[in-house]
GUBA-176208 format. One record per atom (N, C-alpha, C): residue in three letters; atom name; x, y, z. Coordinates in Angstrom, 3 decimals, padded with zeros to 6 digits. Layout:
<recs>
REC	resn	name	X	Y	Z
REC	ALA	CA	X	Y	Z
...
</recs>
This chain:
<recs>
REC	resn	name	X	Y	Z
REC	UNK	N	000.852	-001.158	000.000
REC	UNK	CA	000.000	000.000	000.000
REC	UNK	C	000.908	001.235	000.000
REC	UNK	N	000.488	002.263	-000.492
REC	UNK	CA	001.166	003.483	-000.773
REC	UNK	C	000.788	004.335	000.376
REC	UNK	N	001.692	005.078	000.823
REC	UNK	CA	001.302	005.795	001.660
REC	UNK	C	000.327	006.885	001.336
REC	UNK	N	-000.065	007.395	000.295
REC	UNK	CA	-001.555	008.244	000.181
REC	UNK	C	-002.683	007.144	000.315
REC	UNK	N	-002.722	005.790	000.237
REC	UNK	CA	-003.489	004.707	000.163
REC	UNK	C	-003.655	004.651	001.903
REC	UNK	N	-003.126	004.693	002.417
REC	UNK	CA	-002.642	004.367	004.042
REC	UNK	C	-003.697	005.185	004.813
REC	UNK	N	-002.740	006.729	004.556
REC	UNK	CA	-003.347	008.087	004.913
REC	UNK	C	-004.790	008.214	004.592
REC	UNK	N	-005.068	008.312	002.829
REC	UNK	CA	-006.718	007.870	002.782
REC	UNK	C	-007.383	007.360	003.562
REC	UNK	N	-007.167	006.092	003.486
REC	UNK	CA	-008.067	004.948	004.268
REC	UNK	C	-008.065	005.088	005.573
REC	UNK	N	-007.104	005.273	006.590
REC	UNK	CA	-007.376	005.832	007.613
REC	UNK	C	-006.331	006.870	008.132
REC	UNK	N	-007.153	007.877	008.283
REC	UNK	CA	-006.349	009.481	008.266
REC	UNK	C	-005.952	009.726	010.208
REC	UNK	N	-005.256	010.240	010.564
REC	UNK	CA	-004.865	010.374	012.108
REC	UNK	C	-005.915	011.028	012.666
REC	UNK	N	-006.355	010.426	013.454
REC	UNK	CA	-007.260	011.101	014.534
REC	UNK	C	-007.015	010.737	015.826
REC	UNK	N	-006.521	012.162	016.438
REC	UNK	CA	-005.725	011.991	017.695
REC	UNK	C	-006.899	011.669	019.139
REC	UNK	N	-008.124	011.647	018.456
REC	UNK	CA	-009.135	011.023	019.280
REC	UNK	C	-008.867	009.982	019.639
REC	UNK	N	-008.670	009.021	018.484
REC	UNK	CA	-008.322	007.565	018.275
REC	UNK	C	-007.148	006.916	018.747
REC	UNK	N	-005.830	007.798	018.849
REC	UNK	CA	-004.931	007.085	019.534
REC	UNK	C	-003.624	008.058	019.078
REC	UNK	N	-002.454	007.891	019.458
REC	UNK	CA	-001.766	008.635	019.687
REC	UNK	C	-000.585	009.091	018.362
REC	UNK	N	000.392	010.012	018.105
REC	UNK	CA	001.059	010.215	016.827
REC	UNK	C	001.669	008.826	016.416
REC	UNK	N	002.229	008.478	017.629
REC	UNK	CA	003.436	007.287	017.882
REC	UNK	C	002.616	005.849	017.430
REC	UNK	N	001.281	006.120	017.617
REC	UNK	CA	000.636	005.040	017.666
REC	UNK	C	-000.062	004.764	016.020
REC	UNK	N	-000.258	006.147	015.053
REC	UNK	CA	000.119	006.293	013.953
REC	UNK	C	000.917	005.796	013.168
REC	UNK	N	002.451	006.385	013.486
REC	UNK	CA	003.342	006.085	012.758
REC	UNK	C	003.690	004.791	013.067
REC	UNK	N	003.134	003.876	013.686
REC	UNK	CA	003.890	002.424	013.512
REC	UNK	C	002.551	001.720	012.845
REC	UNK	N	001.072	002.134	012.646
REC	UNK	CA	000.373	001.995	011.732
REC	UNK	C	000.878	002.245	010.099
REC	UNK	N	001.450	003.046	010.042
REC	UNK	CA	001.752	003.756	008.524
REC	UNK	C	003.455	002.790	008.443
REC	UNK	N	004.384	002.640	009.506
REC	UNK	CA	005.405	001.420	009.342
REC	UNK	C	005.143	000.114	009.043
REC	UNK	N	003.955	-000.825	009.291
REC	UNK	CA	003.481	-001.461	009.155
REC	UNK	C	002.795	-001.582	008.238
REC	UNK	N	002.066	-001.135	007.570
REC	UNK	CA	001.294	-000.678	006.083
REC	UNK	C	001.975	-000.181	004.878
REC	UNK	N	002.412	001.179	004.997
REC	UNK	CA	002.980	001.029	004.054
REC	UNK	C	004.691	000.452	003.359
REC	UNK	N	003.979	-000.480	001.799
REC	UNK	CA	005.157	-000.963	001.478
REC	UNK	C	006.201	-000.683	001.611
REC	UNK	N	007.608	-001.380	002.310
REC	UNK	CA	008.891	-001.398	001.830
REC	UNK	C	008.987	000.302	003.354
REC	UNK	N	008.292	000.109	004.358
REC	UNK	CA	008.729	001.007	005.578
REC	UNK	C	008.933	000.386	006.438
REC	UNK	N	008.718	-001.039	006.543
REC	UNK	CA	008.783	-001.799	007.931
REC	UNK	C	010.176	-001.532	008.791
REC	UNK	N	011.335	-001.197	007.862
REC	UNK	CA	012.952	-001.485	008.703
REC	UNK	C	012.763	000.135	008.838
REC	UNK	N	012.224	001.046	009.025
REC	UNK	CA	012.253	002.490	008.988
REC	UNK	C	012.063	002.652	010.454
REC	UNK	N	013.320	003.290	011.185
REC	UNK	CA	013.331	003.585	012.644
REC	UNK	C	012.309	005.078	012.942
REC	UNK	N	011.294	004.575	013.925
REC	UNK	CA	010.392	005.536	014.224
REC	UNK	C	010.648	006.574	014.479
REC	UNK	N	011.556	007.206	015.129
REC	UNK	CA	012.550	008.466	014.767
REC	UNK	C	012.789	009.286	013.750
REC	UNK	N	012.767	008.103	012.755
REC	UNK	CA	013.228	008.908	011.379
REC	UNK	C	011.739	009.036	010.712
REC	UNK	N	010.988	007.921	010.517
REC	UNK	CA	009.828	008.718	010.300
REC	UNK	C	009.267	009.711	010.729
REC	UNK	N	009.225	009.817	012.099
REC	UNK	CA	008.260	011.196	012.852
REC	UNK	C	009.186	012.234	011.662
REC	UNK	N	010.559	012.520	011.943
REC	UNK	CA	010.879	013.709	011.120
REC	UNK	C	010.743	013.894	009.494
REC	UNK	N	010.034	012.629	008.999
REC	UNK	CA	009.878	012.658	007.670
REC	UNK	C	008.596	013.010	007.392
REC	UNK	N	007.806	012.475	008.655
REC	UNK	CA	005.929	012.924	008.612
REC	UNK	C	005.586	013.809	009.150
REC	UNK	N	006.767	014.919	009.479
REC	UNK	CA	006.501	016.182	009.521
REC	UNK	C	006.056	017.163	008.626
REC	UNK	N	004.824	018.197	009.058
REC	UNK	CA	004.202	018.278	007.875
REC	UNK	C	003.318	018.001	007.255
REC	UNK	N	003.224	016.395	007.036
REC	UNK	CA	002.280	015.647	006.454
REC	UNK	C	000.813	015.381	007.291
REC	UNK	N	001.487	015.315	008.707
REC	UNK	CA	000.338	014.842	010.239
REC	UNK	C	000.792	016.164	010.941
REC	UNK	N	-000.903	016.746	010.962
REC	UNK	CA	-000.570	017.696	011.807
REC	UNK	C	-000.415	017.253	013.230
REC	UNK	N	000.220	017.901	014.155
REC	UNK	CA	000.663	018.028	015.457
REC	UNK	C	002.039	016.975	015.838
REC	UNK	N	002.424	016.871	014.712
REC	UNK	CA	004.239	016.401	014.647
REC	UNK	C	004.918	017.434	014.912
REC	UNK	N	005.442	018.247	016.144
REC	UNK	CA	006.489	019.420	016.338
REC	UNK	C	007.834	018.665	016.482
REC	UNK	N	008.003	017.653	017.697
REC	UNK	CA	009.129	016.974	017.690
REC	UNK	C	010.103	016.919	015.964
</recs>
């Protein structure tokens, strides 16, 4: 799955659970991110998800 496929289908809602708890949804989903240290994503899905300041 592509990450606009990911994001589409289910978009962050911080109702629902937390940034951290996101981004290992979107590590897990989308293709070819699984070895991607959560660290480095947050600073790559900056931007993309609002309320990423870290």
């Amino acid at each position: 799955m592509t990450l606009k496929e990911a994001m589409k289908r289910n978009p962050y809602d911080p109702k629902k659970g937390s940034i951290g708890a996101y981004l290992r949804y979107l590590r897990y989903n989308v293709d070819g991110w699984y070895h991607i240290k959560s660290e480095d994503l947050r600073e790559f899905m900056k931007g993309k998800i609002k309320g990423i300041e870290r």
